[in-house]
Gaussian input, Z-matrix of N, CA and C with variables (Angstrom, degrees):
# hf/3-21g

backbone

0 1
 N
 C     1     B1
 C     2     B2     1     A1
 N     3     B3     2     A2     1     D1
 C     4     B4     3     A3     2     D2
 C     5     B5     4     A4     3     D3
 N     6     B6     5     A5     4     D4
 C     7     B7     6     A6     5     D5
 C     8     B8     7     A7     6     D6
 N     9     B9     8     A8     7     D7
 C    10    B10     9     A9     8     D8
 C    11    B11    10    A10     9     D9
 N    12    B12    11    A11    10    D10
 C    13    B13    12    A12    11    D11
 C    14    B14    13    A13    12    D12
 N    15    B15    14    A14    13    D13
 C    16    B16    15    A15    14    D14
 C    17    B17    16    A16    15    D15
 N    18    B18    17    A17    16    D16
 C    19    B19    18    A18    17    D17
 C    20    B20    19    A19    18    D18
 N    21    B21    20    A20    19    D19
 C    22    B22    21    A21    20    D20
 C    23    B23    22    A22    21    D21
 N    24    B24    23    A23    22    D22
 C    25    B25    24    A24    23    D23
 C    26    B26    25    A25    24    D24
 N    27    B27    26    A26    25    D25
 C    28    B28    27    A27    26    D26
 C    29    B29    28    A28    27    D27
 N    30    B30    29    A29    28    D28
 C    31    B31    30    A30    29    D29
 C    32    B32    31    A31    30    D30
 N    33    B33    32    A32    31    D31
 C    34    B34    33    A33    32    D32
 C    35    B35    34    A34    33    D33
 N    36    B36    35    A35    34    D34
 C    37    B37    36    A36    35    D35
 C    38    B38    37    A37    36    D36
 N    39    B39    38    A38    37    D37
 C    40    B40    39    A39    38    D38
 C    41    B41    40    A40    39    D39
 N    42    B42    41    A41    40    D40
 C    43    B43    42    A42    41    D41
 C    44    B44    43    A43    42    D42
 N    45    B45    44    A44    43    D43
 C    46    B46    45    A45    44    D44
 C    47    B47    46    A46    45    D45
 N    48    B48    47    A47    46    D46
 C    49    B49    48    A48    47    D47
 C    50    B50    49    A49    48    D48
 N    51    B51    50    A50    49    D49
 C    52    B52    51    A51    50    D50
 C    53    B53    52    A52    51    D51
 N    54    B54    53    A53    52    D52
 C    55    B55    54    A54    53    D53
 C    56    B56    55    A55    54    D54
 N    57    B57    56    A56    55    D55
 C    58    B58    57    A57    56    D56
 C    59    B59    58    A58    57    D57
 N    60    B60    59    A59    58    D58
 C    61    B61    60    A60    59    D59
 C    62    B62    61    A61    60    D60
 N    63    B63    62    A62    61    D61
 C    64    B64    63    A63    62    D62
 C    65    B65    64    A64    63    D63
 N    66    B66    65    A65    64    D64
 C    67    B67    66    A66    65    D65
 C    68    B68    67    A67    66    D66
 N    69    B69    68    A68    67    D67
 C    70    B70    69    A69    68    D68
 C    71    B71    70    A70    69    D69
 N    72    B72    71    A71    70    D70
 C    73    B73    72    A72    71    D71
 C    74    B74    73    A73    72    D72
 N    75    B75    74    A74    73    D73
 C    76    B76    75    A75    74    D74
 C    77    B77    76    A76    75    D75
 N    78    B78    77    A77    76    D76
 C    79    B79    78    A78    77    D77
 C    80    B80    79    A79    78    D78
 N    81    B81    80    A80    79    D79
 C    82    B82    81    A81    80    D80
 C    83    B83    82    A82    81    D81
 N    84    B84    83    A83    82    D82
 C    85    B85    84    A84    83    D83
 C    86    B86    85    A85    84    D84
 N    87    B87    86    A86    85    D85
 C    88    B88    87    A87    86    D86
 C    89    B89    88    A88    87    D87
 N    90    B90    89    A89    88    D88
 C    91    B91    90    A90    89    D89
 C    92    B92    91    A91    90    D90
 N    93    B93    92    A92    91    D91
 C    94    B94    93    A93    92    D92
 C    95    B95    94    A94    93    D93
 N    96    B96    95    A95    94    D94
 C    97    B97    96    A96    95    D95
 C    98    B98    97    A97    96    D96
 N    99    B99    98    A98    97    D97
 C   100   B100    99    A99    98    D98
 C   101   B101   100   A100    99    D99
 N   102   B102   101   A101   100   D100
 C   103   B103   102   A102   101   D101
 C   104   B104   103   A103   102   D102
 N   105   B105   104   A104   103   D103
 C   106   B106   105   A105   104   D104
 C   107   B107   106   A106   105   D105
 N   108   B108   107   A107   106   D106
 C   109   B109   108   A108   107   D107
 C   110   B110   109   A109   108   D108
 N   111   B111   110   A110   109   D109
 C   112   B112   111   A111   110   D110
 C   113   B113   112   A112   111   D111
 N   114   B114   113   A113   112   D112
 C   115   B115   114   A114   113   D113
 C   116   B116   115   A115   114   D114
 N   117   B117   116   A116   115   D115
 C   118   B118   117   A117   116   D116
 C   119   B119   118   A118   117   D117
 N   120   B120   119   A119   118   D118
 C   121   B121   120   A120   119   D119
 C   122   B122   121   A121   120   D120
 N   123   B123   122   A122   121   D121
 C   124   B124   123   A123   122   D122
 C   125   B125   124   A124   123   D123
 N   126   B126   125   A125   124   D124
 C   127   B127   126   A126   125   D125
 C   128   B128   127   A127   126   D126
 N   129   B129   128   A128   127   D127
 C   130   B130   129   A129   128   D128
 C   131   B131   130   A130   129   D129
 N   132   B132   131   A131   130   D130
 C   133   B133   132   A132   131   D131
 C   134   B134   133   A133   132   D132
 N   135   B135   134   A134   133   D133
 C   136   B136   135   A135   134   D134
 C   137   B137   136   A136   135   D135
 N   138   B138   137   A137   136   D136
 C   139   B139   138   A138   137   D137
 C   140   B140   139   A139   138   D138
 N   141   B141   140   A140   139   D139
 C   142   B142   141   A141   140   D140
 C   143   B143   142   A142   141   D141
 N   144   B144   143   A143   142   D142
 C   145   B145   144   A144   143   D143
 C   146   B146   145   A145   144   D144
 N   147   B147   146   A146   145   D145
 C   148   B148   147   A147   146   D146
 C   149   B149   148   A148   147   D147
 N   150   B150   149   A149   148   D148
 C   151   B151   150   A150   149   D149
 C   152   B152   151   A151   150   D150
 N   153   B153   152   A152   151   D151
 C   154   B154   153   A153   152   D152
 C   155   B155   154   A154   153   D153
 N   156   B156   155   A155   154   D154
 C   157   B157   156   A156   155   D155
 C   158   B158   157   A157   156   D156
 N   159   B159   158   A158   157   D157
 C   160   B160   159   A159   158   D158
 C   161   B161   160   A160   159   D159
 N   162   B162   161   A161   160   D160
 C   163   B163   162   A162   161   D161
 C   164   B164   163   A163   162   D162
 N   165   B165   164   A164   163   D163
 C   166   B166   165   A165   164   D164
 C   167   B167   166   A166   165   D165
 N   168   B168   167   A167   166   D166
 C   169   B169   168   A168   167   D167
 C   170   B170   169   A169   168   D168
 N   171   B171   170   A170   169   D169
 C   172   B172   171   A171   170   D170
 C   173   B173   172   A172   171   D171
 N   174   B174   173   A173   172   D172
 C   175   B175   174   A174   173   D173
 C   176   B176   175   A175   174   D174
 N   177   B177   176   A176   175   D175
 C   178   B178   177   A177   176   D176
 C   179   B179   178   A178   177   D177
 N   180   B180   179   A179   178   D178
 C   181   B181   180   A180   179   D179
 C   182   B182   181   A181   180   D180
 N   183   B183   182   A182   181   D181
 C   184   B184   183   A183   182   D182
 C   185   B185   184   A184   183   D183
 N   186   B186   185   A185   184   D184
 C   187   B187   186   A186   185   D185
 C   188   B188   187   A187   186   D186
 N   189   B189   188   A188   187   D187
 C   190   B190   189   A189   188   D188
 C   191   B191   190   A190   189   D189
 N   192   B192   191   A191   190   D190
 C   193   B193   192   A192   191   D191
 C   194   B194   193   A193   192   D192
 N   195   B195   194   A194   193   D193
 C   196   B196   195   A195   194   D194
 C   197   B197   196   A196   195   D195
 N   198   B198   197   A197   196   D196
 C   199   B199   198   A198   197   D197
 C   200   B200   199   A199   198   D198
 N   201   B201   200   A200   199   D199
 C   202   B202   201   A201   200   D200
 C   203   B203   202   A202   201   D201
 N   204   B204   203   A203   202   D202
 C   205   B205   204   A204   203   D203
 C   206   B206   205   A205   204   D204
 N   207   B207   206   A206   205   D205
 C   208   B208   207   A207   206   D206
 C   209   B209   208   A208   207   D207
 N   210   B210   209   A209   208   D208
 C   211   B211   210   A210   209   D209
 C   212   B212   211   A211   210   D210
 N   213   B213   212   A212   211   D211
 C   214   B214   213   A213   212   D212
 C   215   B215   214   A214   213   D213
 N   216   B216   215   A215   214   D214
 C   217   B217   216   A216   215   D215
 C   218   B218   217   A217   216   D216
 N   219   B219   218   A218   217   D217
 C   220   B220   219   A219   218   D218
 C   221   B221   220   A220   219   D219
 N   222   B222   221   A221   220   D220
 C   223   B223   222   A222   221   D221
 C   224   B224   223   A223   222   D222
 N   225   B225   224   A224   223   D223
 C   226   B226   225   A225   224   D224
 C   227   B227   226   A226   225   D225
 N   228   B228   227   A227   226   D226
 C   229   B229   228   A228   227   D227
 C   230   B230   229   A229   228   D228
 N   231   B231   230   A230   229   D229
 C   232   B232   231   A231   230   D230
 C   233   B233   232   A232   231   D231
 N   234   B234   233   A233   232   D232
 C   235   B235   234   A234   233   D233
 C   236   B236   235   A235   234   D234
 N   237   B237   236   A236   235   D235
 C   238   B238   237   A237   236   D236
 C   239   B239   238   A238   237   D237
 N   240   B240   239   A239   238   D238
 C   241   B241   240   A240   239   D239
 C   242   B242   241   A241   240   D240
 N   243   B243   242   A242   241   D241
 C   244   B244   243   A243   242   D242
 C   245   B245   244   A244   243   D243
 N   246   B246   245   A245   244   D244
 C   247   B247   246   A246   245   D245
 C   248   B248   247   A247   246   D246
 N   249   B249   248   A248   247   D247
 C   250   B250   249   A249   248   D248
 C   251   B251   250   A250   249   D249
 N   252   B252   251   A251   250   D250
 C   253   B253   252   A252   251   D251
 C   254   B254   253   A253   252   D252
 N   255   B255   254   A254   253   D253
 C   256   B256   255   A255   254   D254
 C   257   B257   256   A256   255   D255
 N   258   B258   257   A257   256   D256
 C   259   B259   258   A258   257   D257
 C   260   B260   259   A259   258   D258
 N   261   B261   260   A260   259   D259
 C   262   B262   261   A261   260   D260
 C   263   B263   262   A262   261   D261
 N   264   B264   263   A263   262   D262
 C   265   B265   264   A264   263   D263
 C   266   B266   265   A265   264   D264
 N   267   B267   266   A266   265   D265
 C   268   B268   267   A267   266   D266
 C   269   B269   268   A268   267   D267
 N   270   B270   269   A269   268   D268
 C   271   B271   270   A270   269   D269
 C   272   B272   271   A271   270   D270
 N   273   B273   272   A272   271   D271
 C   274   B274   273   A273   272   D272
 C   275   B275   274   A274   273   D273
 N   276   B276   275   A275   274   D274
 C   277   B277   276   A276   275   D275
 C   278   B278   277   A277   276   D276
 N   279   B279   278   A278   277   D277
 C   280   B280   279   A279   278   D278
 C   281   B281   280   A280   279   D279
 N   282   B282   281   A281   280   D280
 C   283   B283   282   A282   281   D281
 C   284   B284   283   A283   282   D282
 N   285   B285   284   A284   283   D283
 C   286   B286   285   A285   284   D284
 C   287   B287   286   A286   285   D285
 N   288   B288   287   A287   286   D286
 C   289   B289   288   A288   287   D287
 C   290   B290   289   A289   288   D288
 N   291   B291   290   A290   289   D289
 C   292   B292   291   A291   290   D290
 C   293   B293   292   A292   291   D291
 N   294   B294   293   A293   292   D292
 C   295   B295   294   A294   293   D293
 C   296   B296   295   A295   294   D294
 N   297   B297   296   A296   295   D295
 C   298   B298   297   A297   296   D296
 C   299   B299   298   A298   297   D297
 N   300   B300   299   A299   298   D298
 C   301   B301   300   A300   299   D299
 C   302   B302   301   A301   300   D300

   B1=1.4324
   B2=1.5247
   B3=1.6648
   B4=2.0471
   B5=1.4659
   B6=0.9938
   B7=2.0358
   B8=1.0577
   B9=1.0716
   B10=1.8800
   B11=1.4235
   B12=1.6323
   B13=1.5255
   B14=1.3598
   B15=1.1328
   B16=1.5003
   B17=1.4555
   B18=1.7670
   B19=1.2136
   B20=1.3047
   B21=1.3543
   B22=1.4106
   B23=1.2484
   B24=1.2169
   B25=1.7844
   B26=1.7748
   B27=1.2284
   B28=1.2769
   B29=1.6826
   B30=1.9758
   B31=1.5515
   B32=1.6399
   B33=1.5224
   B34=1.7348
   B35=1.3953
   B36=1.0781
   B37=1.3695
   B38=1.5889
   B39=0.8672
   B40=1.6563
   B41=1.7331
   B42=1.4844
   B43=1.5290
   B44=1.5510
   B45=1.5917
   B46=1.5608
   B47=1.7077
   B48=1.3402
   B49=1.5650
   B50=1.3591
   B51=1.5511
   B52=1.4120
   B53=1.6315
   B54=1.4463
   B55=1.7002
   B56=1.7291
   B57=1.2701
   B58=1.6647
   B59=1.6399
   B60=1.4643
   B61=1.5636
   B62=1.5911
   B63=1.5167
   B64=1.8851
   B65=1.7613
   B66=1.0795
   B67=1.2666
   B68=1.5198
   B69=1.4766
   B70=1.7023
   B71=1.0802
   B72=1.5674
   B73=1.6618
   B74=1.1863
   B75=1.4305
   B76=1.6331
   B77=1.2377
   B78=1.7332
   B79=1.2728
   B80=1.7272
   B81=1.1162
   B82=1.5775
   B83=1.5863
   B84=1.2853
   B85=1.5461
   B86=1.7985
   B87=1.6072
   B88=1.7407
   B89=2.1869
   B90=0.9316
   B91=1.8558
   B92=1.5982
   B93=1.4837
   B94=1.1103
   B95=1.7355
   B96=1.7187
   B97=1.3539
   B98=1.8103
   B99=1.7385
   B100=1.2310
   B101=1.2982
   B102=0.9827
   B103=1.8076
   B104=1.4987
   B105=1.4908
   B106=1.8621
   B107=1.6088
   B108=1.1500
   B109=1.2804
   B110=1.6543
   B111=1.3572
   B112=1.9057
   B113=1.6696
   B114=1.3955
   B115=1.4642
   B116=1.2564
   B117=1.0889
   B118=1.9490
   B119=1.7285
   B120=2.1166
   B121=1.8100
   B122=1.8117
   B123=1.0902
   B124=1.1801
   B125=1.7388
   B126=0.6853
   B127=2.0516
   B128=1.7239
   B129=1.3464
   B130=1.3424
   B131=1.4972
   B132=1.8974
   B133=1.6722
   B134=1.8724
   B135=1.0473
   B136=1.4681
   B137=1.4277
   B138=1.1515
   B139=1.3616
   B140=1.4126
   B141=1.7332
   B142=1.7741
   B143=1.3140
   B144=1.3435
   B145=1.5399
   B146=1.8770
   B147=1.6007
   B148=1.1348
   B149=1.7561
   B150=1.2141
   B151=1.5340
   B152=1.7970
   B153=1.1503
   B154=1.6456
   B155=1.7935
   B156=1.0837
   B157=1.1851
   B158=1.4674
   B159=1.5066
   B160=1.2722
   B161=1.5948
   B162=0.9305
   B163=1.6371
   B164=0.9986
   B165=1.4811
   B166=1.2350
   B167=1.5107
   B168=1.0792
   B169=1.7556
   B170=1.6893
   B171=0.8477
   B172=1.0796
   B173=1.6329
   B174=1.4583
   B175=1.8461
   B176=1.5475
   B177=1.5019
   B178=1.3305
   B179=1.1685
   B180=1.1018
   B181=1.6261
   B182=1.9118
   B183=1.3783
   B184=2.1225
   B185=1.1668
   B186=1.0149
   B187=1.1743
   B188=1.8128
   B189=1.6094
   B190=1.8609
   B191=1.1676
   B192=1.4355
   B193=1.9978
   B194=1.6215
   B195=1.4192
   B196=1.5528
   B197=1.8390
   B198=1.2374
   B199=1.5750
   B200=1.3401
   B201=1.9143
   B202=1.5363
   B203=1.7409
   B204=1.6356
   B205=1.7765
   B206=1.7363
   B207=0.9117
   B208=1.2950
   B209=1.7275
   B210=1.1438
   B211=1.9344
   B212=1.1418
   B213=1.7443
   B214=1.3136
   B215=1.4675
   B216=1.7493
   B217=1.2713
   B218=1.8532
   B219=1.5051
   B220=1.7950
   B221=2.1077
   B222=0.8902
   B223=1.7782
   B224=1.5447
   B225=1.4322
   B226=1.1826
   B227=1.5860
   B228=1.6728
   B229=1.3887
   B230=1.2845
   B231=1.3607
   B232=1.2918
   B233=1.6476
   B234=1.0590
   B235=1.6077
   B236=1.6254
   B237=1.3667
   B238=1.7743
   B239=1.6133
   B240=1.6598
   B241=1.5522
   B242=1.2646
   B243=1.9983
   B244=0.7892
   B245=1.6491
   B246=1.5900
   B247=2.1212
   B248=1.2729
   B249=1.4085
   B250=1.7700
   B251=1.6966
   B252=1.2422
   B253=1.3489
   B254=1.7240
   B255=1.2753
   B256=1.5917
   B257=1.4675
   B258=1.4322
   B259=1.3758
   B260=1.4630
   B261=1.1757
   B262=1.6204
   B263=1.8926
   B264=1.6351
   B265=1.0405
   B266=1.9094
   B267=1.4285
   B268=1.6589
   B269=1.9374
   B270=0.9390
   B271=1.5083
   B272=1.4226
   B273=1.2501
   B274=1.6370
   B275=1.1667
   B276=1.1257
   B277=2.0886
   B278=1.2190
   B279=1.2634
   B280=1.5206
   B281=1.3511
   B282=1.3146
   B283=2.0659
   B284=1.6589
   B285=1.3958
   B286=1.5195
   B287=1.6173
   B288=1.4615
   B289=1.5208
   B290=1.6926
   B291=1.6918
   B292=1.3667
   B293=1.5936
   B294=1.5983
   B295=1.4518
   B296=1.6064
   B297=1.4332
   B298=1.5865
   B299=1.5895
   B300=1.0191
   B301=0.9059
   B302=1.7790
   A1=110.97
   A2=104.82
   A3=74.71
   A4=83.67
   A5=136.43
   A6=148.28
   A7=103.86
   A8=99.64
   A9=107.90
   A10=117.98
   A11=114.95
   A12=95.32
   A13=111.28
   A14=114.75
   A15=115.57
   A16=112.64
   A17=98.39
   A18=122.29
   A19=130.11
   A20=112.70
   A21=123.00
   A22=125.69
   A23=146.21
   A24=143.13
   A25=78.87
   A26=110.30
   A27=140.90
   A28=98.95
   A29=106.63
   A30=107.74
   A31=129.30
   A32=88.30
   A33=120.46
   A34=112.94
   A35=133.27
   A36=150.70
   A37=114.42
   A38=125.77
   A39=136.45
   A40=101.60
   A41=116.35
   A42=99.81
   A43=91.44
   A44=129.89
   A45=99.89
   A46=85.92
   A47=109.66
   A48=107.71
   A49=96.30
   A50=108.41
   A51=118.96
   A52=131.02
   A53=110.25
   A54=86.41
   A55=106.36
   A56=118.17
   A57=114.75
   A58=82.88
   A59=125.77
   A60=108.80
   A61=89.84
   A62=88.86
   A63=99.52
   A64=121.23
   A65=115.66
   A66=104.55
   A67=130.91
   A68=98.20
   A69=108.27
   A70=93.38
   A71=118.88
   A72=116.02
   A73=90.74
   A74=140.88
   A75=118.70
   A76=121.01
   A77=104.20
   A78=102.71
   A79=91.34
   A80=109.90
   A81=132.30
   A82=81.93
   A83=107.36
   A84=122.65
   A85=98.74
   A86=113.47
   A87=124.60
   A88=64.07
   A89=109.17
   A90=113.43
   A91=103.31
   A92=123.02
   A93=87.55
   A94=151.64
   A95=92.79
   A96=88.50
   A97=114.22
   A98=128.34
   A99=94.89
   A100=131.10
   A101=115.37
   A102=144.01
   A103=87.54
   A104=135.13
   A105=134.01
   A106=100.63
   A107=148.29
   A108=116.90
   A109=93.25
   A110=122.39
   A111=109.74
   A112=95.16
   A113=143.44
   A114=134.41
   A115=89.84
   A116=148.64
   A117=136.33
   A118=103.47
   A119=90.59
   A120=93.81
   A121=78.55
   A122=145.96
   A123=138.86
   A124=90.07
   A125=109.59
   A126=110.00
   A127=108.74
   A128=102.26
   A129=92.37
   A130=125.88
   A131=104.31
   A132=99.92
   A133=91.12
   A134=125.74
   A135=124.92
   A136=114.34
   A137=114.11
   A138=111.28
   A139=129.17
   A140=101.82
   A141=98.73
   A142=113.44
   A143=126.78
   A144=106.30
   A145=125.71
   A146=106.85
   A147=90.43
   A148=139.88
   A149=110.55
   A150=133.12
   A151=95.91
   A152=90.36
   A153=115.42
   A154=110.03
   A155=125.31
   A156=127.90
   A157=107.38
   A158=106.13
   A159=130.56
   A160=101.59
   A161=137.44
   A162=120.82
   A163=111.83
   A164=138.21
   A165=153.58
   A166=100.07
   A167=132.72
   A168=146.34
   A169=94.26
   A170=126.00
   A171=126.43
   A172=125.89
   A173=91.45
   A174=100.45
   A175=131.23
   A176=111.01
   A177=128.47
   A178=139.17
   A179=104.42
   A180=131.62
   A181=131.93
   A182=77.90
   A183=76.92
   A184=136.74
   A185=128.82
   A186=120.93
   A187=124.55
   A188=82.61
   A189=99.17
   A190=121.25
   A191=93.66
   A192=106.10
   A193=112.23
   A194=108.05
   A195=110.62
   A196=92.02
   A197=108.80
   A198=117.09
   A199=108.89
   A200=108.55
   A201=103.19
   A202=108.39
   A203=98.31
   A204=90.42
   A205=99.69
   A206=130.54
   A207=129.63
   A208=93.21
   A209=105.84
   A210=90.79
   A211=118.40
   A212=120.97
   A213=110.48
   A214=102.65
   A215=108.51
   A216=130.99
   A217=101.76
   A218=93.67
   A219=116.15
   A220=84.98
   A221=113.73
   A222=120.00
   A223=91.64
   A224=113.08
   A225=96.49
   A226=123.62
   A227=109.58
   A228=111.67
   A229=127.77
   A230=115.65
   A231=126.90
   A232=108.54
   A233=116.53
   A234=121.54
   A235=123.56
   A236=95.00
   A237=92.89
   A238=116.29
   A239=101.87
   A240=102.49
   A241=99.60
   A242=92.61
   A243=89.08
   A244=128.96
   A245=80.56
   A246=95.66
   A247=109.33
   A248=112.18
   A249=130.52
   A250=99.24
   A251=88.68
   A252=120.66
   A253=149.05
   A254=87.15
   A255=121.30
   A256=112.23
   A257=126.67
   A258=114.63
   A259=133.88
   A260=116.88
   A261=122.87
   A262=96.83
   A263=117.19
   A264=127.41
   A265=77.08
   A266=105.64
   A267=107.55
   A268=136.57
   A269=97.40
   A270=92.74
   A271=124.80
   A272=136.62
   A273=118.81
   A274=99.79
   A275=136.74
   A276=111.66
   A277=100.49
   A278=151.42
   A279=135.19
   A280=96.13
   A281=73.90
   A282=100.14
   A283=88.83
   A284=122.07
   A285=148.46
   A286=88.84
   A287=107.78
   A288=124.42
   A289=106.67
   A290=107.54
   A291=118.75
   A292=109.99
   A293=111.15
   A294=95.66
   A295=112.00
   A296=111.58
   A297=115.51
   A298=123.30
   A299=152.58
   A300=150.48
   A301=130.16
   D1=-58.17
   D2=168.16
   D3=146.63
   D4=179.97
   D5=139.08
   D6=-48.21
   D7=136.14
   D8=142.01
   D9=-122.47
   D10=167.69
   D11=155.91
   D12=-90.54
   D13=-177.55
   D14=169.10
   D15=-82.07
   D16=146.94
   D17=-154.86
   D18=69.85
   D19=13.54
   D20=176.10
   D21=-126.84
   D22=84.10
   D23=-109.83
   D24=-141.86
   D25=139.63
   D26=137.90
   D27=-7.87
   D28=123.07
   D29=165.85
   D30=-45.67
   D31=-47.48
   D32=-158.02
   D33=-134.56
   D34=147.33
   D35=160.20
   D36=-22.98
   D37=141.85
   D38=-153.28
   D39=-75.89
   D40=136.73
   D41=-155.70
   D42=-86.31
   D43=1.96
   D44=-163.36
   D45=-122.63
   D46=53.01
   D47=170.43
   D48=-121.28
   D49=119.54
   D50=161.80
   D51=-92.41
   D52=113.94
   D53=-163.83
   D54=-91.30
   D55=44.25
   D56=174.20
   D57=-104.71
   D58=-29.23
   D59=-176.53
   D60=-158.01
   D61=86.12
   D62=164.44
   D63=-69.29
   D64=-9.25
   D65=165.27
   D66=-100.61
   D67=14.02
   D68=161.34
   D69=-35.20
   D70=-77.86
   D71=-136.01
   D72=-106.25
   D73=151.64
   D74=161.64
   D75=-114.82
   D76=27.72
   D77=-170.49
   D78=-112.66
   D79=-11.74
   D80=-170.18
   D81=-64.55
   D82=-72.34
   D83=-138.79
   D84=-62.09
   D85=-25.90
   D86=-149.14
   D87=-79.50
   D88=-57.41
   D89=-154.98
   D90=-66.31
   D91=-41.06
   D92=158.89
   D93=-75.12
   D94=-31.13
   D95=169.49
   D96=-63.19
   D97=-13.49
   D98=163.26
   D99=-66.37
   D100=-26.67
   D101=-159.43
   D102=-73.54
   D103=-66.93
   D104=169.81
   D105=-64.38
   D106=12.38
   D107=155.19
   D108=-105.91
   D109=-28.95
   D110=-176.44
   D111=-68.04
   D112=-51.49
   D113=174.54
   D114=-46.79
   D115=-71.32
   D116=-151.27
   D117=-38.41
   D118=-53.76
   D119=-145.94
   D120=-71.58
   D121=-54.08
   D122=-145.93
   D123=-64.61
   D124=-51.55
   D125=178.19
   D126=-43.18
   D127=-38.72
   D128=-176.12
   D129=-95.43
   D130=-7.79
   D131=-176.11
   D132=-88.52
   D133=-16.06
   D134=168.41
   D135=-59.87
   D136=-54.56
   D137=155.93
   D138=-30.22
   D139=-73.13
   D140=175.12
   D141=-69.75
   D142=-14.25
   D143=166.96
   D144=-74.55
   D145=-31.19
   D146=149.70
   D147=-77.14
   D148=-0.63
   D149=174.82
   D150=-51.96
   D151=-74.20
   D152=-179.80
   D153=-46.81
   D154=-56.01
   D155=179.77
   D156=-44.38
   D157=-65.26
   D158=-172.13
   D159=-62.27
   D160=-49.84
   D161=156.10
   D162=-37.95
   D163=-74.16
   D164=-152.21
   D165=-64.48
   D166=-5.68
   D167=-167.93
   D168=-121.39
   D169=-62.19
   D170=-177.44
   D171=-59.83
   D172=-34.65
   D173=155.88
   D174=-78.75
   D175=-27.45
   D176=162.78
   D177=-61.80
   D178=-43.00
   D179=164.81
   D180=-97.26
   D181=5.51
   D182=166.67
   D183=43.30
   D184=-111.28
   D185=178.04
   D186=-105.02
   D187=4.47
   D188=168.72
   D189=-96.38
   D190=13.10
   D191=178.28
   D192=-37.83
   D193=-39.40
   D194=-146.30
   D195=-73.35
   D196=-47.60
   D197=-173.95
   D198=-66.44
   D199=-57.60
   D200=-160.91
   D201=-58.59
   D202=-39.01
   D203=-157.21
   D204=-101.77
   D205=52.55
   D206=-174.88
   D207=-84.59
   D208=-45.05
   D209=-175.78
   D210=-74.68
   D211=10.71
   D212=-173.80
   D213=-102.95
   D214=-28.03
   D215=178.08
   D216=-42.02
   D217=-92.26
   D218=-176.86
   D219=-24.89
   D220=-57.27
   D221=-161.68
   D222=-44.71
   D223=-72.59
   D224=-159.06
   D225=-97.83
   D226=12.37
   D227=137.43
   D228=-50.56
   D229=-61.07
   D230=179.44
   D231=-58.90
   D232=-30.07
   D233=168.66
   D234=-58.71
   D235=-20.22
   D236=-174.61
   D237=-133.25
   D238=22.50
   D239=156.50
   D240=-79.54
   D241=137.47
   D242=155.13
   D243=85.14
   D244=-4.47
   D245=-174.69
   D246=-138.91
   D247=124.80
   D248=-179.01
   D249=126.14
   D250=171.02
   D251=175.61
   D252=-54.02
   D253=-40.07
   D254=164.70
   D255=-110.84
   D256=-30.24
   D257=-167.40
   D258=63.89
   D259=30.65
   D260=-160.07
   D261=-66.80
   D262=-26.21
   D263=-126.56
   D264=-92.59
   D265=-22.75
   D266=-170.33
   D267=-20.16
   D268=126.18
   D269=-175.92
   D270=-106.77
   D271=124.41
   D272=-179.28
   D273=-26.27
   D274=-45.40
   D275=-158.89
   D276=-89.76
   D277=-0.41
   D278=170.03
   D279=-81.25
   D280=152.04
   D281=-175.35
   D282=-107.34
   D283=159.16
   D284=157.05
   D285=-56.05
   D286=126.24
   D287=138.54
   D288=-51.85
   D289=132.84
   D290=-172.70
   D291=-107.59
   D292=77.00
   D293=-177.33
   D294=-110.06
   D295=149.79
   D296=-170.03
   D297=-54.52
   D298=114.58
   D299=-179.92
   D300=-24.10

């Protein structure tokens, strides 16, 4: 993949990691799983930033919560299939993240 400076990480997933046999390369495999844990954490501060909004809507708007903030709701439902650590939040339709061993 190349240098970086810091704070500046690779767009996409490492091009010479194959996942039918991730331990071809093992330097492939160390870069992609960093590359799926920075998508996780970035999945999840999106989350708490809509967390926050959606409070902040929900305190603003009173008892018109249900109408005014409904698009922030679906947002940050859809924001947390499927995202964190434990998963408490799990739904029959999420599938397991498939990462190589």
């Amino acid at each position: 993949m190349g240098r970086w400076k810091p704070g500046q990480f690779p767009a996409g997933p490492p091009e010479n990691y194959n996942p039918d046999d991730p331990y071809a390369d093992p330097v492939a495999l160390v870069e992609f799983r960093e590359y799926a844990v920075r998508q996780k954490k970035v999945q999840v501060e999106k989350a708490k930033v809509l967390r926050q909004q959606l409070t902040r809507c929900y305190k603003t708007e009173g008892v018109n919560h249900f109408e005014n903030c409904r698009n922030l709701r679906v947002a940050y439902m859809e924001a947390i299939k499927n995202v964190g650590v434990h998963r408490g939040n799990r739904l029959e339709d999420d599938k397991p993240v498939q990462l190589p061993e």
